[in-house]
N, C-alpha and C positions, 0 to 999 in steps of 0.2 A: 504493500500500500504506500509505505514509505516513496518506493521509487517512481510509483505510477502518481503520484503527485507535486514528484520533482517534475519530472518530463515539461517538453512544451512540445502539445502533439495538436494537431487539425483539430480533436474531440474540443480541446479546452480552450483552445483558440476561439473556434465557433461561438462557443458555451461566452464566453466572456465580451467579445463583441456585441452578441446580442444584449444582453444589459446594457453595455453603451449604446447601441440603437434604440432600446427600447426603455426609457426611462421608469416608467409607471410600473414595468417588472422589476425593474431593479428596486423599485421602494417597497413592494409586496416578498421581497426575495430576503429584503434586507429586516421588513418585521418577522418574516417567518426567525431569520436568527435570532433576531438579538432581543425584540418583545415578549416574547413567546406567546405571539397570537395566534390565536385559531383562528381559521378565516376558512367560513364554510364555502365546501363548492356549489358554485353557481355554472353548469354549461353553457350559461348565456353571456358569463364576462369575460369579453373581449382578453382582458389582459390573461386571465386565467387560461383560457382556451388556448395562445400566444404560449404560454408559461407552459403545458401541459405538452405543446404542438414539440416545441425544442427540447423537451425531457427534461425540463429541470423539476418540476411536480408530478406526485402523484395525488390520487385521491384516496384513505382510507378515512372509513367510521365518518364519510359526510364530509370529510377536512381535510385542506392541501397541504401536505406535506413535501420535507425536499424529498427528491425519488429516493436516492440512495445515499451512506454515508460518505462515499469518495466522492460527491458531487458536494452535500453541504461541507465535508472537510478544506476541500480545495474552494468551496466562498465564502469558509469564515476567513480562510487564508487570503484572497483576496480584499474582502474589507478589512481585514485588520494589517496587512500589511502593506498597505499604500504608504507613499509617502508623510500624505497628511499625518496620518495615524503614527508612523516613526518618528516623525518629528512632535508627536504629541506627551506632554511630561508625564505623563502616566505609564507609557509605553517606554519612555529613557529612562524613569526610575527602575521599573523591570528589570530592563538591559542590564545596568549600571550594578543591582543588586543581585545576579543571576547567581553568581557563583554562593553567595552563602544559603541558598534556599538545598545544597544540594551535599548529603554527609555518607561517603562511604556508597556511591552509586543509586540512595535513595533519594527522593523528593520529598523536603519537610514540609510539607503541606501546612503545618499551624505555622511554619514561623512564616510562609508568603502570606496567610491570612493576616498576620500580626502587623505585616509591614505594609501589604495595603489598606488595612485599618488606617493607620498614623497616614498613607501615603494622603488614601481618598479625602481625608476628615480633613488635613493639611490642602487639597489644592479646590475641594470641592463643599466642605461642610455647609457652608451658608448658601448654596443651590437649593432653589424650593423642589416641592414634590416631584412632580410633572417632569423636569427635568432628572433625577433620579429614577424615577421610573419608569422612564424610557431609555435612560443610558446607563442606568448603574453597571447593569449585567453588561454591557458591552467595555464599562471601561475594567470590569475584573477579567475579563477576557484581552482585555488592552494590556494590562500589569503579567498577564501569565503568560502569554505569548512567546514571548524572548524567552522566558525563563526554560521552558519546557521545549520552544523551536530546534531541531533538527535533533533532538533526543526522544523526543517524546510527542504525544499526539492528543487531543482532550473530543469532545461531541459531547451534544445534547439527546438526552434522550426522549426521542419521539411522544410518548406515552404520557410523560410530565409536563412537557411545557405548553405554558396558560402564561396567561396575566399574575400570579398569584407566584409561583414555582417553576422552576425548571429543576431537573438533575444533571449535574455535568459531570463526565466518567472522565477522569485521567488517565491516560496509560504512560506508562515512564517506564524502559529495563524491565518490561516486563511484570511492572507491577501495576495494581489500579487501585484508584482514589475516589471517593465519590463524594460531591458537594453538592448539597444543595444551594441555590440562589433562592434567593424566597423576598417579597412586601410582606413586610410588619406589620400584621393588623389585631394588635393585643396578644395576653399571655396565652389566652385558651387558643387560640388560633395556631403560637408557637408552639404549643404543647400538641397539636396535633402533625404539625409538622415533625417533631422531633420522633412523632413514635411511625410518621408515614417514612422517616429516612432508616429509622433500625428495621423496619418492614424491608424496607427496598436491599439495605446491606444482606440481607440475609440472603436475600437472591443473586449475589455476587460473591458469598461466602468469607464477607470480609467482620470484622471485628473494631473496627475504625472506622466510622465519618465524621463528614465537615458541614456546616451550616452557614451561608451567609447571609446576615438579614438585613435589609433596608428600611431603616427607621425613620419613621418622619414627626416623630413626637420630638419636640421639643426639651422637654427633662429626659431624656435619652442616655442609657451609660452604656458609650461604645469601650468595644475593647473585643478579649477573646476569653472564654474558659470554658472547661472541659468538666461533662457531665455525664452520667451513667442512665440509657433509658433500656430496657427490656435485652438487660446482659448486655448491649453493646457500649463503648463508650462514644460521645460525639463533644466535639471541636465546635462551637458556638460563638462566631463573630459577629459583630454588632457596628456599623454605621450608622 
């Protein structure tokens, strides 16, 4: 997978011009990532039918999805590594901090939580909602990027992502990671998150996750710590 999305082949050539040809897919393309919106199919919209026509959607359970993961892997790669996006401080803090995120060939996954805690809170804290939740998830994908690029690989999992939650599966050396990305909306809501992430680890056979949440309360205590829900332990970040 790794090589077939190095390549520069006709498939992805294609693939990537049409987005610049067709704008209005590229902004349906670009909420499918980084939103995590559902957007039911309609075979009567134009853009959809376009989207669906060049393979980059399919349709399950009523809702467009990217077809397959080596097509959304190679257009998170695309949006996140444009130029804008490298020259963006979010993405140079990453770069800049890559080497300590990484001990003995693993990925410390708390300490990059910890460091874009301090990172996001430091360039982004005073951003209203709207703004947060529409980019948060894209700029913790901005910070991991570098860190995990040409070693490792990340996706979203189909299944989870909404407006509310998404899953995102790490793979590093052969190891996997899984975080949720999650909107803040009180404690009972987090509490149900935390027992729908030991649900979900159990189906990857792991004993570790991670939690990022975006808070938009005001008396707010960001940071990170580690809590025990249904025998698993989980890694609980707060902006």
């Amino acid at each position: 997978m790794k090589i077939i999305l190095e390549e520069k082949n006709p498939l992805f050539e294609s693939l990537m011009n049409k987005l610049y040809d067709f704008p209005a897919m590229n902004e349906m393309i670009s909420r499918l990532l980084f939103q995590g919106q559902g957007i039911p199919y309609n075979p009567d919209d134009r853009i959809m039918k376009d989207a669906m026509m060049f393979g980059f959607v399919k349709v399950k359970d009523s809702l467009v999805q990217i077809a397959n993961r080596i097509f959304e892997t190679r257009l998170y790669n695309k949006f996140l590594l444009r130029e804008k996006e490298q020259n963006s401080k979010i993405f140079e803090t990453g770069s800049r901090m890559k080497d300590q995120f990484v001990t003995d060939g693993y990925l410390n996954v708390r300490r990059i939580l910890e460091k874009f805690v301090d990172t996001f809170d430091f360039l982004y804290g005073d951003s209203g909602e709207t703004f947060v939740e529409e980019d948060g998830r894209r700029y913790f994908l901005l910070f991991l990027k570098p860190i995990i690029n040409g070693e490792g690989n990340c996706y979203v999992e189909a299944e989870t992502r909404n407006r509310e939650r998404m899953d995102l599966v790490i793979d590093y050396h052969g190891q996997q990671y899984v975080c949720e990305l999650k909107i803040w909306h009180g404690n009972a809501y987090n509490e149900r998150g935390e027992k729908q992430l030991s649900d979900y680890l159990d189906y990857f056979h792991l004993e570790k996750g991670y939690m990022l949440s975006f808070n938009f309360n005001k008396k707010k205590k960001i940071g990170v710590e580690e809590i025990s829900v249904g025998g698993k332990t989980l890694v609980e970040a707060v902006v």
